[in-house]
Structure formats: structure tokens, C-alpha cells
TIVEX-529270 format. One line per 5 residues: number of its first residue (from 1); their letters; for each residue x, y, z of C-alpha. Coordinates in steps of 0.05 Angstrom, whole numbers, plus 5000, padded with zeros to 4 digits. Layout:
BEGIN
NUM> a> X/Y/Z ~ ...
! end
This chain:
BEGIN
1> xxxxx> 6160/4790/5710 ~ 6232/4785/5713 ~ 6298/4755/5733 ~ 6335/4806/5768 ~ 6369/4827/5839
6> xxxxx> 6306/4856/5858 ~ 6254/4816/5876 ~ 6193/4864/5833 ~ 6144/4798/5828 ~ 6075/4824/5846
11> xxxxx> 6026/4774/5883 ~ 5960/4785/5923 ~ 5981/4865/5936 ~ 6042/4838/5961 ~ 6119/4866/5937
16> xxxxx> 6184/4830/5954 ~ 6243/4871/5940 ~ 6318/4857/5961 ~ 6343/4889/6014 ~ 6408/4902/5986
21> xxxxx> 6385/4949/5939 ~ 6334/4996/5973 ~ 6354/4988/6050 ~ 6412/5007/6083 ~ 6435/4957/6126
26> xxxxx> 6467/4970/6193 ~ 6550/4947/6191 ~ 6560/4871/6196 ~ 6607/4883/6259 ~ 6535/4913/6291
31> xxxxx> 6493/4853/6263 ~ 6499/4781/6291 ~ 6488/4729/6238 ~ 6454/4664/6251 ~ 6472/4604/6200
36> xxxxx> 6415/4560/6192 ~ 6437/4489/6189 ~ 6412/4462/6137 ~ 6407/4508/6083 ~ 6465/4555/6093
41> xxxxx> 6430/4618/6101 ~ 6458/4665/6135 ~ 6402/4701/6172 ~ 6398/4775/6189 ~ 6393/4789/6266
46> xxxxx> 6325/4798/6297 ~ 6302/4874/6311 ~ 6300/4884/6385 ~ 6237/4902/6418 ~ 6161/4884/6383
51> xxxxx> 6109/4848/6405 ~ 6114/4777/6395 ~ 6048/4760/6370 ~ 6002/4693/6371 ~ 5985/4663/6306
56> xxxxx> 5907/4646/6293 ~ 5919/4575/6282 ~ 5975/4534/6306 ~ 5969/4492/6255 ~ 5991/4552/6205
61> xxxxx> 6053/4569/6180 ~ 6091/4520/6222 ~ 6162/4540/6256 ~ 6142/4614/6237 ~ 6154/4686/6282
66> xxxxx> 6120/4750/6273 ~ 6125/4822/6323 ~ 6092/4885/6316 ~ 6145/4930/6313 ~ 6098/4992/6326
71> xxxxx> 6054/5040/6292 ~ 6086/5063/6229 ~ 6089/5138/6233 ~ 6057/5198/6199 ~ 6019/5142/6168
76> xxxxx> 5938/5130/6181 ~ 5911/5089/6242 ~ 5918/5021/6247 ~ 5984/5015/6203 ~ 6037/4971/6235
81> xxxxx> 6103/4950/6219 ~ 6113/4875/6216 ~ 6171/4836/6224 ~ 6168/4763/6197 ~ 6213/4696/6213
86> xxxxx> 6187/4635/6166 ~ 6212/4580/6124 ~ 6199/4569/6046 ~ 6174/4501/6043 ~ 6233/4463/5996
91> xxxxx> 6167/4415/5982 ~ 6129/4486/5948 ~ 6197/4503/5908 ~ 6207/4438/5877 ~ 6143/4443/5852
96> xxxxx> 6139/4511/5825 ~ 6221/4498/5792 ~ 6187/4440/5759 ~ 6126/4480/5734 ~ 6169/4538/5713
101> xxxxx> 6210/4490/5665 ~ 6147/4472/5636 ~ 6113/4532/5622 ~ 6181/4556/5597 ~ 6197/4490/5551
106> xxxxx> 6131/4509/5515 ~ 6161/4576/5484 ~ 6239/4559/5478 ~ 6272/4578/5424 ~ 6341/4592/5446
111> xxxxx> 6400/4593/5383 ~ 6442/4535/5381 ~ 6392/4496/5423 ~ 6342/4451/5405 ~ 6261/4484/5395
116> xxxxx> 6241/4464/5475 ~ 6309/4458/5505 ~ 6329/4507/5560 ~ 6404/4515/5559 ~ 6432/4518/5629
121> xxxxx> 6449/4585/5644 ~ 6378/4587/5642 ~ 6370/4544/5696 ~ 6387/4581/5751 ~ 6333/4632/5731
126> xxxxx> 6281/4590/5733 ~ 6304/4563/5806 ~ 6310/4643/5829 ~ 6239/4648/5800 ~ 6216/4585/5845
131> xxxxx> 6244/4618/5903 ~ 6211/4680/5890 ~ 6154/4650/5882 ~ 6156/4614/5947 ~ 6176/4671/5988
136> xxxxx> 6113/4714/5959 ~ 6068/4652/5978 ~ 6096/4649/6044 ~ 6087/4721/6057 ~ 6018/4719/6041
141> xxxxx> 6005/4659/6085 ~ 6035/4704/6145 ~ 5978/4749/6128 ~ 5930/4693/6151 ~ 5964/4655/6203
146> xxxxx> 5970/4720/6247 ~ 5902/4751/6229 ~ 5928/4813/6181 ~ 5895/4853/6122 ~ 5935/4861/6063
151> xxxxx> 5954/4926/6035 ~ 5950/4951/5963 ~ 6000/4998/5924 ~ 6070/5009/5952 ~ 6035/4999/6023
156> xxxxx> 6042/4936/6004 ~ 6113/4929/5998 ~ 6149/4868/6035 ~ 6226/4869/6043 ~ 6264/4806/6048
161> xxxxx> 6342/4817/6089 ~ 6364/4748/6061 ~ 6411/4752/5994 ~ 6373/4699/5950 ~ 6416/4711/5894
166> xxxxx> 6464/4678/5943 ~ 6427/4624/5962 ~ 6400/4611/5896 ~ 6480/4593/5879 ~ 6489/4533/5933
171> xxxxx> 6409/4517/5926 ~ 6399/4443/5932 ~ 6325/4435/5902 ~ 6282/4407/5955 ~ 6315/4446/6004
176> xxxxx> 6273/4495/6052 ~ 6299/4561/6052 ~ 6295/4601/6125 ~ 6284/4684/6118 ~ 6264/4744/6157
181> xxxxx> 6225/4802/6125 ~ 6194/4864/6151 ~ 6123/4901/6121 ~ 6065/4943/6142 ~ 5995/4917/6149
186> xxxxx> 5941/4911/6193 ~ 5899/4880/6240 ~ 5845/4844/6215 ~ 5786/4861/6259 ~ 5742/4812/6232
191> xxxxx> 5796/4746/6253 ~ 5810/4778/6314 ~ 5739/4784/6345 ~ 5732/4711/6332 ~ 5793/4697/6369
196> xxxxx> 5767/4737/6423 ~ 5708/4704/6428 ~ 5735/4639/6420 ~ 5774/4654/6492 ~ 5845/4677/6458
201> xxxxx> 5875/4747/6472 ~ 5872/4777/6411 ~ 5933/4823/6374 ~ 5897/4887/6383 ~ 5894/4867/6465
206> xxxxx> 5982/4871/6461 ~ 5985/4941/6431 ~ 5936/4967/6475 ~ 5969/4936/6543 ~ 6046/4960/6512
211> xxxxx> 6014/5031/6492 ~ 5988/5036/6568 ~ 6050/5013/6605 ~ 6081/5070/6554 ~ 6038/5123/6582
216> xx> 6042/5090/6655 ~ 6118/5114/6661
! end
């Protein structure tokens, strides 16, 4: 692992990467940023069109959005494209800042620093890693709340819009931190029979009645 623009942390088949440096985003005149209000992140606009979809458990993932944005194409069946709104619990990055100082106090050895010290433009690091961390954990929990397989390999890949070099900057630890993200998964069948038979319309139910209306016109 490393500290880096790019988010290249690898968790549970799941890839973060910064936006800035793989996807060209649209002008910020054609864009509408959205300030959260209490971390200062300055959130990309949401895609138009999707399918809002229904998580599995209310009680997952709390204050959390996800669409379908469609079937990815030229790829096999069943691949989606996902579009994710959630918050990185400030609770989860405390914790993992805390642990990473740890770990890392074990094996300092910096020049001109005391064996075990961490000098402080080592700090930040660790706090980026935290909120890498905590992104990659909360990605992987979207996987669950809204019934979804995870995908191996560059499948896999999840791209966060949000600068978190940025944030990292202003971070006050303890702090959520609000983001949007986009990657391709799909449906797990498995979850989504139960929530069928448990009296819920399942995920697969929306892209079949929007594919139908589609073909209706």
C-alpha cells in the first residue's frame, strides 16, 4: 500500500481510485456542486436518470443512496453500473487514524527523530490512509445494504468524484466525510429472492419494469 493521489488500496475485490486522475470530468460551469455542511465537501452533482434502488435493510448504511445507472455495455449479462451516495462514519476514521499510528510507531525509525516517533509530515499520511480505509469499508457495506455481488479484477474497480487529498487538508478527526462513487456489480440473486419472498419488490423487478416501458415507446 501507499500514500499517493490515487487511491490503489485493494479490499474485498474492491478498487478506489481518484477521479481526478483516470476520469474526465465534465466542466465545473456544467456541474452543480453541493457543500455539505458539516464537513466542507464539496460534492459532485448526481448523474441524471437511474433507478433509485431500495436497500435490504433499513437499518444498513444509514443516510446512504444508490441507482442503477443501466447495463454496462459490451459487457456480460447482469453487469450494472452503480452510482453510490454515503457517508464515512468520522466514528470508523478515528479509529483506524489511531490504529494506523500504532502499527506505524512499532517500525519508526525516522532520522533526527526519536526510534517510535512519527514526525508530522507524517501525519497527514496516516489520516489520508484512515480515510481510505473508511471509504473502501463503506463501499463494501453498499455491496450488502442494496443486495450486490462483488466483482474481482479491474471489474472491480470503484471510483470516488470527491478530492480527498483536499479534504484530508481541513480534516477535523472525528468528522464524517460525505462522497459519491460510481462501479459495476451485480445483483445478488440469492438476497433478492428473500426480499421477494419476504413481500419487498426486489432490484431485479425495477430493471425489468424500466426495460419494458423502454420497449413500450
Amino acid at each position: 500500500m501507499k500514500f499517493s493521489t490515487v487511491f490503489s488500496l485493494v479490499a474485498s475485490a474492491l478498487y478506489v481510485t481518484a477521479v481526478s486522475a483516470f476520469v474526465q470530468l465534465p466542466p465545473a460551469a456544467t456541474r452543480t456542486p453541493h457543500l455539505y455542511a458539516t464537513t466542507s465537501v464539496e460534492l459532485v452533482a448526481e448523474p441524471e436518470g437511474g433507478v433509485e434502488l431500495k436497500k435490504v435493510s433499513d437499518a444498513s448504511l444509514p443516510g446512504s443512496r444508490m441507482k442503477n445507472m443501466g447495463a454496462v455495455e459490451g459487457s456480460e449479462e447482469g453487469l450494472h453500473s452503480f452510482w453510490l451516495s454515503a457517508v464515512a462514519d468520522g466514528q470508523k476514521i478515528k479509529e483506524l487514524r489511531v490504529q494506523t499510528e500504532k502499527e506505524a510507531s512499532k517500525k519508526a525509525n525516522f532520522p533526527g527523530f526519536r526510534k517510535g516517533q512519527i514526525p508530522p509530515y507524517a501525519q497527514s499520511r496516516m489520516t489520508m490512509f484512515a480515510i481510505q480505509e473508511a471509504v473502501i469499508k463503506t463501499c463494501e457495506q453498499s455491496l450488502e445494504a442494496y443486495g450486490l455481488e462483488s466483482l474481482t479484477g479491474s471489474e472491480g474497480e470503484v471510483t470516488v468524484y470527491e478530492d480527498m487529498q483536499k479534504v484530508c487538508k481541513g480534516y477535523k478527526l472525528g468528522d464524517d466525510i460525505p462522497f459519491t462513487a460510481t462501479y459495476k456489480g451485480k445483483f445478488d440473486k440469492a438476497v433478492q429472492s428473500s426480499v421477494s419472498l419476504a413481500g419487498g419488490d426486489s432490484a431485479d423487478d425495477d430493471v425489468v419494469d424500466v426495460e419494458a416501458e423502454v420497449v413500450a415507446e
